[in-house]
C-alpha positions as CSV (number, residue, x, y, z in Angstrom):
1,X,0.0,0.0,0.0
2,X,1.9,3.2,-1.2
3,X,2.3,6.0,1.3
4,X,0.2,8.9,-1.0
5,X,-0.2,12.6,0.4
6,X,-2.1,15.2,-1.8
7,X,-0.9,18.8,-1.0
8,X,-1.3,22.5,-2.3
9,X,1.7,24.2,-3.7
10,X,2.6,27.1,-6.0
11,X,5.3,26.5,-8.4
12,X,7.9,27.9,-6.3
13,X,6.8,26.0,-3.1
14,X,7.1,23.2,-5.0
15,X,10.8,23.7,-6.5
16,X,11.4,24.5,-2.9
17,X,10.1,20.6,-1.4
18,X,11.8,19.0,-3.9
19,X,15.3,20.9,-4.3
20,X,17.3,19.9,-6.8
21,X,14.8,17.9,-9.3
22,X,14.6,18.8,-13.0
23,X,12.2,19.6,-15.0
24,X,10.5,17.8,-17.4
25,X,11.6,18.4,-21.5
26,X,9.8,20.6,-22.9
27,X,9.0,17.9,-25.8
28,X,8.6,14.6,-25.0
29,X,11.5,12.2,-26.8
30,X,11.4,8.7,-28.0
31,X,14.2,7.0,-25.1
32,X,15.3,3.3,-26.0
33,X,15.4,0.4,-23.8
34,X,14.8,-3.1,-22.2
35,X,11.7,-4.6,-20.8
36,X,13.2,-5.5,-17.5
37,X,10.2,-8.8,-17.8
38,X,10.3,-9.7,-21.0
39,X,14.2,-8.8,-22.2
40,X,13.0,-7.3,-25.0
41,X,13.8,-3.9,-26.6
42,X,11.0,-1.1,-25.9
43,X,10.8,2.6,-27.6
44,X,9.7,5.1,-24.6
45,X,8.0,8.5,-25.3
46,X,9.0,10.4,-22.4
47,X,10.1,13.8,-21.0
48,X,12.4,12.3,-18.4
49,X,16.1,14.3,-18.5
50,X,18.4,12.8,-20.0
51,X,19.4,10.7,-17.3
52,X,23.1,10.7,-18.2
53,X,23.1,14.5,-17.0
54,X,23.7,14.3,-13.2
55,X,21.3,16.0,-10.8
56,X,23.1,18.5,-8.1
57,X,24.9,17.7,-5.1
58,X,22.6,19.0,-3.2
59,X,19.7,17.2,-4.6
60,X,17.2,16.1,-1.9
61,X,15.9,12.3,-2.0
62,X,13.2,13.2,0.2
63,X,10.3,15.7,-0.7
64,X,9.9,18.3,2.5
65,X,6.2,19.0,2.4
66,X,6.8,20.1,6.3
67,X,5.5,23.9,4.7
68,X,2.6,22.7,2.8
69,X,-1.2,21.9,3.3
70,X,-1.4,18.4,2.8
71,X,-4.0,15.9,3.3
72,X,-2.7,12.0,4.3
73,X,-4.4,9.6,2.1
74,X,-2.7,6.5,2.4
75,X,-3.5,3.7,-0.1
76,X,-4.8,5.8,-2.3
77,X,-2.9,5.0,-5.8
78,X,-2.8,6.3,-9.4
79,X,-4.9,3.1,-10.5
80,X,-8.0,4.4,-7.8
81,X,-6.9,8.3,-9.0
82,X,-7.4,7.0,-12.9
83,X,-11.0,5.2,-11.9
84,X,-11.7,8.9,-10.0
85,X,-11.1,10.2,-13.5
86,X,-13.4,8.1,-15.7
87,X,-15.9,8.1,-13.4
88,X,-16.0,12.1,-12.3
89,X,-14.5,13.0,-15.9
90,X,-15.4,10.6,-18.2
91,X,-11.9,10.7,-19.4
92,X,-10.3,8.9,-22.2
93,X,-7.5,7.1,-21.9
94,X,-5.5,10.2,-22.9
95,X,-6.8,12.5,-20.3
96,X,-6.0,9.5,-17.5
97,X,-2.1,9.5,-19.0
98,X,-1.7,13.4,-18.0
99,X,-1.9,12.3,-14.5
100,X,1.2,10.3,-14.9
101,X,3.7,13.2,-15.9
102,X,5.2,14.2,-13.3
103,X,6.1,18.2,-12.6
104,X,9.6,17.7,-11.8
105,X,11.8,14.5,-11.9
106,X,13.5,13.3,-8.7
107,X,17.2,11.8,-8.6
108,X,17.8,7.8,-10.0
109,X,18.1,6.9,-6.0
110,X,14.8,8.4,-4.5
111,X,11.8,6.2,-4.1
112,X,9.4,9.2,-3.9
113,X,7.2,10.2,-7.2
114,X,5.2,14.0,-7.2
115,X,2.6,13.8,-9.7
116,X,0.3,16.7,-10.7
117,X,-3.2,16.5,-10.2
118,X,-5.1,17.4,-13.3
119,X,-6.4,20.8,-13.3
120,X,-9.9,19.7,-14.7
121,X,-10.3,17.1,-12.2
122,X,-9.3,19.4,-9.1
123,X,-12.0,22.1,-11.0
124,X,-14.6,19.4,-11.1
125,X,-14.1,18.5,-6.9
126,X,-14.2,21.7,-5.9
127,X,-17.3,22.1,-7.4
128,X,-19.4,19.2,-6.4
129,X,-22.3,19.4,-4.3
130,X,-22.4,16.9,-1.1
131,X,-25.5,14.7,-3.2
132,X,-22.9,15.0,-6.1
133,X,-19.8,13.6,-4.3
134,X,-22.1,10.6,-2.9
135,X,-23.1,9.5,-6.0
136,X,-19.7,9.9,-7.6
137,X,-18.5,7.6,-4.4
138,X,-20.7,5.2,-5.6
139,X,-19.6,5.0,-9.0
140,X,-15.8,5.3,-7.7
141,X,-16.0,2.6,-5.6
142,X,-18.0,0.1,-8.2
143,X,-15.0,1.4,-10.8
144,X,-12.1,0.4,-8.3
145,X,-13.8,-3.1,-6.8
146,X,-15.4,-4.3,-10.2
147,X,-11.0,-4.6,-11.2
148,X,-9.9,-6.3,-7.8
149,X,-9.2,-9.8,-6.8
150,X,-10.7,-10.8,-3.1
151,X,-7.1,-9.8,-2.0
152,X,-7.2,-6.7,-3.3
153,X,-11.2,-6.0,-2.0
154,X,-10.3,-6.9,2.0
155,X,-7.3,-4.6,1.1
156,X,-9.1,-1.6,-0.1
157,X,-12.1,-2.8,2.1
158,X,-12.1,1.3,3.2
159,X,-14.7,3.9,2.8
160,X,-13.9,5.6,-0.4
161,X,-16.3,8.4,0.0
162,X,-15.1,9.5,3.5
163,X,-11.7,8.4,3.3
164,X,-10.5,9.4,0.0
165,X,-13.1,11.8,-2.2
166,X,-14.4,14.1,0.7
167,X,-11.2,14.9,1.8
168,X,-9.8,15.4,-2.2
169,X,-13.1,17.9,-2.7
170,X,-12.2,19.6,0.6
171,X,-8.4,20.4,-0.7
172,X,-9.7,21.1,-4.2
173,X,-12.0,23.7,-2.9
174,X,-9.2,25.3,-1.3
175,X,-6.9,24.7,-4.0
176,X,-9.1,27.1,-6.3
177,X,-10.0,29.2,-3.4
178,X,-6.3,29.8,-3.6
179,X,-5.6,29.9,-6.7
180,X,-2.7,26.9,-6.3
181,X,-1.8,23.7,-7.9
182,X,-2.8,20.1,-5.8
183,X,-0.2,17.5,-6.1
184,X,0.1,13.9,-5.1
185,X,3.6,12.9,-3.5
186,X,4.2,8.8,-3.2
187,X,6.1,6.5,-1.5
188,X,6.0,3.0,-1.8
């Protein structure tokens, strides 16, 4: 179960939790590799650095979200975030992938990820009604159990309404009452 906190953060604030992490390329590039399952050469559209460019010394491993508004939702994964999508958005498979490019890119040896959390989506919460967030709890929560094994179900046996989407509308509400960015930091 990945440790997952959503916070609020200008662009500065930001740079400032996680010193010393690029930026993404402005265009994505075509990166060559190895399936590290199947052995097998894979072409990657990415804008990761270059990764032969080293990061700074004093590039930080850990994220410092000490400063921030942040909201602990443990458990609470890109896969349930990408369900929270469809099901609030109705978005297509490319509107899910925008979830999964990151802001800025952390050095080879961290273990932590910052992902940005789609504008329209973080629109859309803060501007749900109560009866609106209930039924898009219901229709979360059938999207994220209809995909799950019985391990997975007594695993994410929790409340997805009260543990996960009330809080998320709560921060989005105050994310555009504030005029700042939310962001989802995770650590396995």
């Amino acid at each position: 179960m990945p440790l997952t906190d959503f916070f609020l953060a200008s662009v500065e604030e930001l740079r400032a939790a996680c010193r010393g992490w690029k930026e993404p390329l402005a265009t994505p590039v075509i990166r060559r590799g190895t399936n590290p399952f199947t052995k097998k050469p894979i072409e990657i559209r990415t804008t990761a650095p270059d990764p032969g460019e080293p990061f700074p010394a004093d590039a930080v491993l850990h994220v410092d979200l000490s400063r921030l508004h942040r909201v602990d939702l443990k458990g609470l994964g890109t896969v349930e975030m990408e369900h929270l999508m469809r099901t609030t958005l109705g978005a297509a498979d490319e509107d899910v992938r925008a979830l999964y490019d990151p802001p800025l890119w952390g050095p080879p040896a961290t273990d932590e990820t910052v992902l940005r959390v789609p504008p329209a989506l973080v629109q859309h919460l803060a501007r749900m009604s109560e009866t609106e967030l209930a039924a898009c709890g219901d229709r979360w929560t059938a999207a994220v159990r209809g995909g799950m094994d019985a391990h997975g179900l007594e695993r994410f046996a929790r409340d997805l309404r009260r543990d996960y989407l009330f809080p998320l509308s709560e921060l989005a509400r105050r994310a555009v009452a504030e005029n700042r960015q939310m962001f989802m930091w995770m650590a396995p």
